[in-house]
MMTF fields as JSON, N, C-alpha, C and O atoms, coordinates in Angstrom:
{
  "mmtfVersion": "1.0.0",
  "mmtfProducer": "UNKNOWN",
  "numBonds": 363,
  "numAtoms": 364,
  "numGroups": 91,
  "numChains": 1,
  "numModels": 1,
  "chainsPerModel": [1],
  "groupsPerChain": [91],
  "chainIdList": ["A"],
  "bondAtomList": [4, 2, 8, 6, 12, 10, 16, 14, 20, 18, 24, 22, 28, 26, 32, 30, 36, 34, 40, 38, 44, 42, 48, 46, 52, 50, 56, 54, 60, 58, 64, 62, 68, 66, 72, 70, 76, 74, 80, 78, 84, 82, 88, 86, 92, 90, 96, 94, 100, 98, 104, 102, 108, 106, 112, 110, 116, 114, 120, 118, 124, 122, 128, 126, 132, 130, 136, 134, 140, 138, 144, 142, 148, 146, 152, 150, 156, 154, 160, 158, 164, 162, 168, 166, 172, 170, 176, 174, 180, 178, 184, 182, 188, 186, 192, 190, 196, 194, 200, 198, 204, 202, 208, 206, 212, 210, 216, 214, 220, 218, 224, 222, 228, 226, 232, 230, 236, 234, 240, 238, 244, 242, 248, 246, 252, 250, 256, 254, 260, 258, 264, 262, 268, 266, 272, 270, 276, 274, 280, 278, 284, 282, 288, 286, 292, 290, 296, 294, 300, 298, 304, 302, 308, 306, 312, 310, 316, 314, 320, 318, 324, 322, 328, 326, 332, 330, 336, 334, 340, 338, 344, 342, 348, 346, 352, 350, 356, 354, 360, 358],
  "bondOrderList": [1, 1, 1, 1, 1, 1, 1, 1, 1, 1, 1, 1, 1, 1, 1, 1, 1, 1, 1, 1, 1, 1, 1, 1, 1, 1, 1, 1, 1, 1, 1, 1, 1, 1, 1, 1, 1, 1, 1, 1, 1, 1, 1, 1, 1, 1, 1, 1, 1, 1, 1, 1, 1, 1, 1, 1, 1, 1, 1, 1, 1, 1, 1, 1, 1, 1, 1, 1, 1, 1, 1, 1, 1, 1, 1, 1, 1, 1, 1, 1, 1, 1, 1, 1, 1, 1, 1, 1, 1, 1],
  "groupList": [{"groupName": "UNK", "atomNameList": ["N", "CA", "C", "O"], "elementList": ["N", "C", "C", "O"], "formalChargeList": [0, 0, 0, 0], "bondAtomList": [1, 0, 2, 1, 3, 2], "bondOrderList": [1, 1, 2], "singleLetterCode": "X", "chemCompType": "L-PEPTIDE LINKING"}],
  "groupTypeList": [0, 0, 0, 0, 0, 0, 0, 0, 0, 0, 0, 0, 0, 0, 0, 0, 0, 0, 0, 0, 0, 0, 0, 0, 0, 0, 0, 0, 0, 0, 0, 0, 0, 0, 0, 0, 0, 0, 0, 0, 0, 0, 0, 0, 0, 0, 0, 0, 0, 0, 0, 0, 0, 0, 0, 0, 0, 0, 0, 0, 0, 0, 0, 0, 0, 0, 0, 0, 0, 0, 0, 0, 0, 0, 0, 0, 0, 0, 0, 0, 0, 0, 0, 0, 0, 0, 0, 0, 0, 0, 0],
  "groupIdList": [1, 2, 3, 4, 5, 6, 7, 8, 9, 10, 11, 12, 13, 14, 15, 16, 17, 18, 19, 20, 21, 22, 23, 24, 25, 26, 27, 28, 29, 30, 31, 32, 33, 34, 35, 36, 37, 38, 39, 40, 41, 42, 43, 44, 45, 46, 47, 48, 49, 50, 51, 52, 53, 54, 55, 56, 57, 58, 59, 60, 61, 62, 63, 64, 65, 66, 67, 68, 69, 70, 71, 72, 73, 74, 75, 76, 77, 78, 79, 80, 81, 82, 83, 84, 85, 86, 87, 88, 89, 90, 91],
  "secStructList": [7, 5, 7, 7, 2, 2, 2, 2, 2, 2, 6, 2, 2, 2, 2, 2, 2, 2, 2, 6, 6, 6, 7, 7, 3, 3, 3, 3, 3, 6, 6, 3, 3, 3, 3, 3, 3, 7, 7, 4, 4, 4, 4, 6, 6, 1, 7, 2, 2, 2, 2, 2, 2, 2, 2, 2, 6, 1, 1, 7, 7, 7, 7, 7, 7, 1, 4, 4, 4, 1, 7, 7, 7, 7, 7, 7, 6, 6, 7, 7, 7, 1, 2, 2, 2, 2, 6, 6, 6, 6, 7],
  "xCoordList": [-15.015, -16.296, -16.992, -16.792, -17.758, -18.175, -20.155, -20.729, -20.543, -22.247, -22.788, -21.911, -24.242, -24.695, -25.586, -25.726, -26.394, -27.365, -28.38, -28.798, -28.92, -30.027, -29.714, -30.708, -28.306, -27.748, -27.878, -28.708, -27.314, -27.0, -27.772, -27.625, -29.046, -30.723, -31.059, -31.265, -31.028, -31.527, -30.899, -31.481, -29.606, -28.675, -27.731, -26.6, -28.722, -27.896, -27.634, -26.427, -28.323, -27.666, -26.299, -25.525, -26.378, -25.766, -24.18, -23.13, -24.492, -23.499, -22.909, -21.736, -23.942, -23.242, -22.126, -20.902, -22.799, -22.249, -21.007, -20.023, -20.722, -19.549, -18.265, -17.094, -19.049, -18.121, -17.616, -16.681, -18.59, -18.316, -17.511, -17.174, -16.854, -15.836, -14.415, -13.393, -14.875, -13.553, -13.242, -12.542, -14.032, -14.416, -14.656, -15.603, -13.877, -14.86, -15.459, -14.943, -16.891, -17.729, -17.541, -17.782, -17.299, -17.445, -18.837, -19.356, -19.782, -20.783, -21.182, -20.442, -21.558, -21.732, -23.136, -24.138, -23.352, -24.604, -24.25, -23.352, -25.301, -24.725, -23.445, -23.035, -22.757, -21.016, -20.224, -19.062, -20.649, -20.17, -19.944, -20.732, -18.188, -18.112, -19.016, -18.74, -20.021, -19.921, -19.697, -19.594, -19.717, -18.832, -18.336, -18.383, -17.933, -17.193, -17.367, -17.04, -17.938, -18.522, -17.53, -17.464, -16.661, -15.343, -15.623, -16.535, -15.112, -15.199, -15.252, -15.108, -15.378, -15.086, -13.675, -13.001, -13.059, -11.526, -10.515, -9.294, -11.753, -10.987, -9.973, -9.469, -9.339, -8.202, -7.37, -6.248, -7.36, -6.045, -4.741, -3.55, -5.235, -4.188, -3.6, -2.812, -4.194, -3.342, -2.529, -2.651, -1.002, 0.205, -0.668, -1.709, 0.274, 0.249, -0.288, -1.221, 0.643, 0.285, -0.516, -1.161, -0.953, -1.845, -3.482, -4.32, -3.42, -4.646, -4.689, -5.714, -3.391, -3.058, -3.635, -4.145, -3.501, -3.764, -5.44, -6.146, -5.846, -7.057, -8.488, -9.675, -7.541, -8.14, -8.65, -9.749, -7.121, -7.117, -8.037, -8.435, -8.257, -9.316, -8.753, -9.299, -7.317, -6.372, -6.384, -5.935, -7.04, -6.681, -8.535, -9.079, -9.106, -10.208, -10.047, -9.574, -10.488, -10.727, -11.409, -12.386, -11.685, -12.733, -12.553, -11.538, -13.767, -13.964, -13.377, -13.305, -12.976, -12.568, -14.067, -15.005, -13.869, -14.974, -15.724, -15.294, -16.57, -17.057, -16.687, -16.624, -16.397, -15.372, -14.359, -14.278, -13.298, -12.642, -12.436, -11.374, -13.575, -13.792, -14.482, -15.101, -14.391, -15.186, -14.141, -14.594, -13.112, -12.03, -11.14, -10.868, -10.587, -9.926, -11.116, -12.22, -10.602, -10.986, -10.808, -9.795, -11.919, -11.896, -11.339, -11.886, -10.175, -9.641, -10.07, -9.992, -10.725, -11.205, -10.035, -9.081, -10.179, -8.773, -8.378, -9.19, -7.315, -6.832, -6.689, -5.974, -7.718, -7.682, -6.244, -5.554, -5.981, -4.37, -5.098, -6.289, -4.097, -4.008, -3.228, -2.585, -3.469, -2.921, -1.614, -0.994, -1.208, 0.538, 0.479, 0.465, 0.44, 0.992, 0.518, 0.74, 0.061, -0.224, 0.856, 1.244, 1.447, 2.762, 3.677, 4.712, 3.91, 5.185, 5.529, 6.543, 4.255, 4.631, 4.833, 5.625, 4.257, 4.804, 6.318, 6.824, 6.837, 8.105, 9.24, 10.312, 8.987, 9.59, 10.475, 11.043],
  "yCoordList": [9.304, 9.851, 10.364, 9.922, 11.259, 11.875, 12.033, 12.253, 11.764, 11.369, 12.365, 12.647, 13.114, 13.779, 12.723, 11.808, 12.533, 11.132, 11.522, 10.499, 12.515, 12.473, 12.031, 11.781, 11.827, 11.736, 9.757, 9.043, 9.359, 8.068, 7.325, 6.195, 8.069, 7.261, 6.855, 5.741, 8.219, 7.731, 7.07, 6.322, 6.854, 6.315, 5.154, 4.836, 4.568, 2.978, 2.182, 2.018, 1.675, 0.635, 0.831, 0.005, 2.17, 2.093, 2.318, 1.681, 3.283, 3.078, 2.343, 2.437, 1.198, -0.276, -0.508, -0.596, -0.56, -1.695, -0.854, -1.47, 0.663, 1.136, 0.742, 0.439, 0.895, -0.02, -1.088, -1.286, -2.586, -3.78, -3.17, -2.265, -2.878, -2.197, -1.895, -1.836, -1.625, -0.836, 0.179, 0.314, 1.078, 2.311, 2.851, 2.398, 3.728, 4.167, 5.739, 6.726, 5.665, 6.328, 7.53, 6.913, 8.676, 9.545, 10.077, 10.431, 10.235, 10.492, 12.019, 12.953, 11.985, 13.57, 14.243, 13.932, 14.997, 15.705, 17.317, 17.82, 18.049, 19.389, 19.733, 20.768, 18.954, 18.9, 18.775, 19.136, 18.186, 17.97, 15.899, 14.974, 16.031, 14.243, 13.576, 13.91, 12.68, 11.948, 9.93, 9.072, 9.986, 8.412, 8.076, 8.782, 6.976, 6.416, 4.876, 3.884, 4.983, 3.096, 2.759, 3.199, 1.732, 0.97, -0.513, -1.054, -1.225, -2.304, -3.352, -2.704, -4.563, -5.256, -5.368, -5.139, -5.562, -5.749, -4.699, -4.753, -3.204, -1.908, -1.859, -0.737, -2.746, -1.832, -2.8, -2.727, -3.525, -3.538, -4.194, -3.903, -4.938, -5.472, -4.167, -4.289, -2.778, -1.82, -1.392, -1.265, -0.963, -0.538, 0.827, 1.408, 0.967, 2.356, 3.78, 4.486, 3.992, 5.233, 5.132, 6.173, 4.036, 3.761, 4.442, 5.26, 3.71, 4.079, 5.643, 6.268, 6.344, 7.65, 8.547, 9.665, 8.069, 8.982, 8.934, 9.89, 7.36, 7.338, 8.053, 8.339, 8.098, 8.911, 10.218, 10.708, 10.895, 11.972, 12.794, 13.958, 11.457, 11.675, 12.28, 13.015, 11.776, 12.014, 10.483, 10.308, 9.846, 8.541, 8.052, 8.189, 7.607, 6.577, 5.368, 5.182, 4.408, 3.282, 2.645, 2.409, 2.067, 1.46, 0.122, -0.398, -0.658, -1.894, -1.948, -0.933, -3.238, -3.243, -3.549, -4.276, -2.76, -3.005, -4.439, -5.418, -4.53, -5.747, -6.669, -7.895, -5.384, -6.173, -6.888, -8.035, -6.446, -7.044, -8.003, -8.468, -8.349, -9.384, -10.409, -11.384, -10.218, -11.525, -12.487, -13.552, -12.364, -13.282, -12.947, -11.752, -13.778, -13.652, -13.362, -13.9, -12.5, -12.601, -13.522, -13.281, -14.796, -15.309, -14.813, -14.022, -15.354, -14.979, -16.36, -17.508, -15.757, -16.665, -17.577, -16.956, -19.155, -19.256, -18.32, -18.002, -17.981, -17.214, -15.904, -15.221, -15.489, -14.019, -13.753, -14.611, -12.042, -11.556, -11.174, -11.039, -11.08, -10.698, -9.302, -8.911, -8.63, -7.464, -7.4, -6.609, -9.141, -8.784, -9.043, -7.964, -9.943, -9.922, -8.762, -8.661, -8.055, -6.487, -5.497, -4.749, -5.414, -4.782, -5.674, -5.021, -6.705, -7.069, -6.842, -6.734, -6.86, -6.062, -4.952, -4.447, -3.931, -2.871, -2.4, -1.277, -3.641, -3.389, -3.639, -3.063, -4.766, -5.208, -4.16, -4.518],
  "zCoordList": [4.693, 4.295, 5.548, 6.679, 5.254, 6.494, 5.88, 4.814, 7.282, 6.75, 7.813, 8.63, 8.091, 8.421, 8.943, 8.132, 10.332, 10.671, 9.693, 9.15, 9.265, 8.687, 7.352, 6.67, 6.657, 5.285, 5.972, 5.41, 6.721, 7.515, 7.278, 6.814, 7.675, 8.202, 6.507, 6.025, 5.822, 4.217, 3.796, 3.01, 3.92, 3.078, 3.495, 3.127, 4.519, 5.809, 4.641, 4.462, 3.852, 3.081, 2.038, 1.555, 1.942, 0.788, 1.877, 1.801, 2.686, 3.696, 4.311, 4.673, 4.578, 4.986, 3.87, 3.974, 2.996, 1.228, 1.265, 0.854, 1.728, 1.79, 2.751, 2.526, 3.901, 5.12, 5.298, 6.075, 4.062, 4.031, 3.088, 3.85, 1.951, 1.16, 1.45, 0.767, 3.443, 3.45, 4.179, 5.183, 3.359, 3.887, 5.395, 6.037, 5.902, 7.264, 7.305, 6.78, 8.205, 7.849, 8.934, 9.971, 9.271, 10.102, 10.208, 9.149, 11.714, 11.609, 12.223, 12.532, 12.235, 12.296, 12.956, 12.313, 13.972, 14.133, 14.249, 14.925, 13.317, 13.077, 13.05, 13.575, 12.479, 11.914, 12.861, 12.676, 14.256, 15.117, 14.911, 14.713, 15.137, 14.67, 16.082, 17.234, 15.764, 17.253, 17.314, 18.191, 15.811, 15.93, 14.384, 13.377, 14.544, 13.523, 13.174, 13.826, 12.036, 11.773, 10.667, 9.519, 11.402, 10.715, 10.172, 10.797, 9.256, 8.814, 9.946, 10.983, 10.224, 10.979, 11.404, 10.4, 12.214, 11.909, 11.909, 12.06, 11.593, 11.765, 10.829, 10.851, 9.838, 8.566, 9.341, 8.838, 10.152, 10.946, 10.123, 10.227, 9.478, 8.127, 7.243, 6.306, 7.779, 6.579, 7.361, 8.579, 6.209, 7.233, 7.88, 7.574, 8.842, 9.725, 9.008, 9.39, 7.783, 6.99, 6.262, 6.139, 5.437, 4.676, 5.799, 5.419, 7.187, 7.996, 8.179, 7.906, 8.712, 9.039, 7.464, 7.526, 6.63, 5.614, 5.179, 4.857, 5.295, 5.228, 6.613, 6.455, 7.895, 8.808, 8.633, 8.889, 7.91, 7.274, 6.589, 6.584, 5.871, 4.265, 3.111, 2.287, 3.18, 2.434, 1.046, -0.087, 1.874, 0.678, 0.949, 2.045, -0.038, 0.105, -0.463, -1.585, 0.402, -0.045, -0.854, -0.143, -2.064, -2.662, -2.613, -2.151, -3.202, -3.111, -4.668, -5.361, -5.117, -6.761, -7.506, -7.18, -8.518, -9.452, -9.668, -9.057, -10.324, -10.52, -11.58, -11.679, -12.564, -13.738, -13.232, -13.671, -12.179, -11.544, -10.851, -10.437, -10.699, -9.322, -10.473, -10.045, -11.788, -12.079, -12.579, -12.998, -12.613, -13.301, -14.224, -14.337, -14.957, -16.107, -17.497, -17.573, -18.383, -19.305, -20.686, -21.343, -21.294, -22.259, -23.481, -24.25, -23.604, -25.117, -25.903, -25.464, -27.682, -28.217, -29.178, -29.648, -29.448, -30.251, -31.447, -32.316, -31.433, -32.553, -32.608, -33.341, -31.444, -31.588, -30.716, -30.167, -30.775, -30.256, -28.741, -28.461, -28.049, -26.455, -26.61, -27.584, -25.334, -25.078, -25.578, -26.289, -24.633, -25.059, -26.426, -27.018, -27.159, -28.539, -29.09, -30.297, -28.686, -29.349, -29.022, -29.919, -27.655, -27.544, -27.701, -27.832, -27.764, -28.344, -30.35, -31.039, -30.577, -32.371, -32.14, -32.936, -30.947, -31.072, -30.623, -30.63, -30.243, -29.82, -30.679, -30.495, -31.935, -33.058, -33.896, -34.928]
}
């Protein structure tokens, strides 16, 4: 992602909440790059190409949804699950 300081200044928080995500931020004055705000840790846990492509701005990173992050979903007794729904369809 690439930010303009004056896009930066309005938009620090939401920019942070992006960087804690993952994300790294290219900064920019009059479209000139002059830094780069990386996660803590810099990606360093991602393979090589995974970083090379995300440098790029060939790949972005997201954080997982929130639906995601809340757990498993409650199935009630009796009711069907995904799978027993494709396994009749496989019958």
């Amino acid at each position: 992602m690439e930010l303009g300081i004056r896009e930066l200044k309005n938009g620090l928080s939401s920019a942070l909440r992006r960087v804690a995500a993952g994300e790294v931020i290219l900064i920019t004055d009059r479209g000139v790059p002059v830094a780069r705000v990386v996660p803590v840790g810099g990606h360093a846990s991602l393979p090589r190409h995974i970083q090379v492509l995300r440098d790029k701005g060939q790949l972005e990173l997201r954080s997982p949804r929130r639906s995601q992050r809340r757990g498993a979903i409650k199935i009630k007794p009796g009711e069907k699950t995904a799978a027993d729904y494709v396994s009749e369809q496989r019958r």
